[in-house]
N, C-alpha and C positions, 0 to 999 in steps of 0.2 A: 338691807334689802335695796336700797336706792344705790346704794355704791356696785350693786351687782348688775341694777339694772344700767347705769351711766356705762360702765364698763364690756356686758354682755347685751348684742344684741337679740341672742335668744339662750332661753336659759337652761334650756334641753342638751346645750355641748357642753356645761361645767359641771366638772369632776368633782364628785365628793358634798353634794347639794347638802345630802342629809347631815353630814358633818359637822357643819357649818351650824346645821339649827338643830340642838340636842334634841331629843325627845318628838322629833317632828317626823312624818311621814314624807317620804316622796311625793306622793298625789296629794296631801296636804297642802306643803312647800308650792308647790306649781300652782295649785287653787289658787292660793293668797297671793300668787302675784297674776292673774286673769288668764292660765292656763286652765282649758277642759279637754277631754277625750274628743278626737274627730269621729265620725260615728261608730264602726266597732272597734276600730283599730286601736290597740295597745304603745302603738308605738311614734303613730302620727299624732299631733296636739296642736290644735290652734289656741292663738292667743286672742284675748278680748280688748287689750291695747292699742289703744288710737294709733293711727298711722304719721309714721313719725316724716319729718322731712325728706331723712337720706331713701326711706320709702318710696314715696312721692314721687318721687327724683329718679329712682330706680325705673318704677311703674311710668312714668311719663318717658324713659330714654328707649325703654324698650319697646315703646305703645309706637315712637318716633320711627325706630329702627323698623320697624315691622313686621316683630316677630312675633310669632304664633302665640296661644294662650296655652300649650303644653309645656314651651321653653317659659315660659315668662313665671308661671306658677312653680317652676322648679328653683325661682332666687327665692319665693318666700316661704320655706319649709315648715315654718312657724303659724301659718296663717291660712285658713278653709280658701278652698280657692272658690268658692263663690260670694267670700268677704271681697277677696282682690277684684272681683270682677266688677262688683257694685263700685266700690271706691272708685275704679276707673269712669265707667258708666254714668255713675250719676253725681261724682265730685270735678273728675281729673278730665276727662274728654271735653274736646272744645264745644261739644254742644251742649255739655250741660254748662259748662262758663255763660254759654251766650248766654241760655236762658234764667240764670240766676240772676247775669247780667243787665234784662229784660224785667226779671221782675223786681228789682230794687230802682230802675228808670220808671219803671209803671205809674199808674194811679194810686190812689190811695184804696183800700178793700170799699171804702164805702162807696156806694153807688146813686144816683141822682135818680130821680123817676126821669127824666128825659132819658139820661141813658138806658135806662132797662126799655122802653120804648122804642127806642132808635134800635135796639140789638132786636127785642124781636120783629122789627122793621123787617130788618135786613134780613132776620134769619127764615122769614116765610117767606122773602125774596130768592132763595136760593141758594145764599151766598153762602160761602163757606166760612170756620170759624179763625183761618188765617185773616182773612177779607173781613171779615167784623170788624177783628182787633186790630187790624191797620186803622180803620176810619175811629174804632173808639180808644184810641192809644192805651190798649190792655195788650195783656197775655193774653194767645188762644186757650190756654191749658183756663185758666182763669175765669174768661166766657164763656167758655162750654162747660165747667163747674159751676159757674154764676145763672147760665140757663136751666139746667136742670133742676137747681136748685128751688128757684123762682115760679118757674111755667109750668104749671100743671099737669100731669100726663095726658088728659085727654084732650090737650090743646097740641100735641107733641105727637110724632108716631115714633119707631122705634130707629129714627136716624135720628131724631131729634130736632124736627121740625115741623110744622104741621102742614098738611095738603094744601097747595093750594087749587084754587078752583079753576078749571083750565074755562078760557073764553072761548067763544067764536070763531077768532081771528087767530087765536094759537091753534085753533084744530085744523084752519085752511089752509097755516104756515106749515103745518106736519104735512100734510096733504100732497100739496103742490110739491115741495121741498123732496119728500120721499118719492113722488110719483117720476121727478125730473132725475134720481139716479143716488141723493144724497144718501148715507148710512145715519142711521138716527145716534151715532155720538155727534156729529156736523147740524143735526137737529136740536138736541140736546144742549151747546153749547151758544146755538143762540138763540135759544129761547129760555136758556137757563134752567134747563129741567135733565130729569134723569132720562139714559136712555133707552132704559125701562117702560120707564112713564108714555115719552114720545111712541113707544113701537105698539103699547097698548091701547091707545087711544088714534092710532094709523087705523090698526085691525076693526076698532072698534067703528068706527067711519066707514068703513067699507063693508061693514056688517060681516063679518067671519071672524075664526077664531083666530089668535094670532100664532098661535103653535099648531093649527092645523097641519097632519100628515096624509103623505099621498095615500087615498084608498087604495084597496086590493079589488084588483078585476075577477072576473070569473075564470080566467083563464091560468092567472096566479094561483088563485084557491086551489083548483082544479089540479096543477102544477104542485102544488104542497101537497095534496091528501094522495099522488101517485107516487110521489115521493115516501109519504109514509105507508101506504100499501107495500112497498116495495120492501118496507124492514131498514131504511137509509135511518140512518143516528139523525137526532135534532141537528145537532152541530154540522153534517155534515149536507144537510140536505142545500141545495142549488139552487136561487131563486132570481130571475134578473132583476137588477135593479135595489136590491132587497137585503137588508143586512142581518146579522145572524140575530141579532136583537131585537129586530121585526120580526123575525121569522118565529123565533119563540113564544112573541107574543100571541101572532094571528093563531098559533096551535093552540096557546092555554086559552082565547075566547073561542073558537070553535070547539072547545072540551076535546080534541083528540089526542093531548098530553096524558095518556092512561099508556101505562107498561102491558106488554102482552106477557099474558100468562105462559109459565114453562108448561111445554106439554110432557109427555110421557114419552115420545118419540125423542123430545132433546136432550131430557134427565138420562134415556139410556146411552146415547151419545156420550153424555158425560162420564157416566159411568163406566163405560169401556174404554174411555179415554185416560182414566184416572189409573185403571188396571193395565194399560200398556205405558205407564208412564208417562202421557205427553205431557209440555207447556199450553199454558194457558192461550200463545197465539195459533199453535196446531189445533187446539180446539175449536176454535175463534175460527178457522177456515172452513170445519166438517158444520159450523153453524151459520150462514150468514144472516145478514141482520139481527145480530148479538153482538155489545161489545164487550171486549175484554175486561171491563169492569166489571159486566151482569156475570159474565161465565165465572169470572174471579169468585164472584157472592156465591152462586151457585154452587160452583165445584166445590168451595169450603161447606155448605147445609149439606152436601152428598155424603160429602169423606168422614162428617162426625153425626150422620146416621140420623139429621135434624129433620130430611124428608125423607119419605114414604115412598118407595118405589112402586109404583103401579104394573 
């Protein structure tokens, strides 16, 4: 087995396997040396064999060259390609270097009560968990698993640091700052706060909502419900200023999103239209305000006799 492997880099192209080991199955043979089935396929097998150098070497010249992940999975025929991708990822790529890098330069795992103090210092300062682990010479990955671990959830919201209590003097900076033309990231950045936070404590100061939309006049309303007398499609109805997504809206709280009943004058429309053979848009013309969806539904309840002709 070892003279097969020093010699064969995969053992799927040697002739005669079963040969070699009497009494032995092919899928057996493969098993004992870290071959398994890739998921259904019969013919594809990865192996469970550490990644050897000339590997390595391979996967690092062609990560270099910068060729795609279709070409590159086609040098390792032997190996799931989402084994190769990890190996790159999180062995062979310069950024995992750095950060293995980083975490054998680190501190020691254990932790000082100054320190856990100092981080969540900073961390209800705002700071981010790069900016921590600059000043406590850690790993971010490391801090942000060391706080969570530590700090309480209800000391924590779900970014992973807890509110801080805004003052006074940060509401006046929102204020003035937004009043004079700023965008609340320009706010946000220096007062160190989300600009989330800044734009709901703006609204909240000038007492209105911060997502308030423009009202509808009488004139708009008015504008919508002749539009819908008229038989116009939702989608299609025209409203200045007003988008189709408004428009949908102000119909379902004014409850006048209800479908008009077929009458008995359109089902025979239908029905004479089905017997001289038209298309669904000829019919769509002798009906207005119907679209070709509804007549589509209809015309199909006629033809198999689902409704009642009156």
């Amino acid at each position: 087995m070892q003279k097969l492997l020093r010699k064969h880099t995969s053992l799927l192209h040697v002739e005669n396997l079963e040969a070699m080991f009497p009494g032995r199955r092919y899928k057996t043979i493969l098993a004992k040396f870290g071959y398994e089935r890739r998921h259904n396929s019969n013919l594809c097998l990865q192996s469970k064999r550490r990644f050897s150098p000339e590997e390595d070497k391979l996967l690092i010249e062609a990560k270099s060259a910068g060729e795609r992940w279709p070409s590159i999975l086609k040098k390792f025929p032997d190996r799931n390609p989402d084994t190769v991708m990890v190996r790159w990822y999180d062995y062979l790529s310069p950024s995992a270097k750095a950060l293995r890098a980083a975490n054998r330069a680190a501190k020691p795992t254990r932790w000082s009560s100054e320190e856990q103090a100092e981080m969540r210092r900073l961390r209800d300062a705002g700071l981010g968990w790069s900016e921590i682990a600059v000043k406590l010479g850690r790993v971010a990955d490391i801090v942000r698993c060391h706080y969570a671990d530590t700090v309480p959830p209800e000391r924590r919201s779900g970014n992973f640091y807890r509110v801080r209590p805004w003052t006074q003097e940060e509401r006046k900076t929102v204020e003035v700052m937004r009043d004079s033309g700023k965008s609340f990231q320009d706010i946000g950045k220096v007062l160190g706060r989300q600009p989330e936070a800044c734009s709901a404590q703006y609204y909240l100061s000038k007492d209105m909502p911060p997502l308030e939309k423009p009202h509808w006049t009488e004139e708009e309303t008015a504008l919508l419900k002749a539009a819908l007398k008229d038989g116009i499609p939702n989608k299609r109805i025209k409203v200045p200023g007003k988008s189709t997504r408004a428009i949908q809206a102000r119909i379902d709280r004014l409850g006048l999103n209800r479908r008009r009943r077929w009458t008995s004058a359109e089902d025979a429309v239908i029905e004479a239209a089905i017997q001289e053979g038209l298309t669904t848009s000829q019919i769509a013309s002798r009906l207005p305000g119907r679209t070709r969806i509804a007549i589509t539904g209809r015309r199909s309840l006629i033809a198999t006799g689902k409704v009642t002709l009156k």
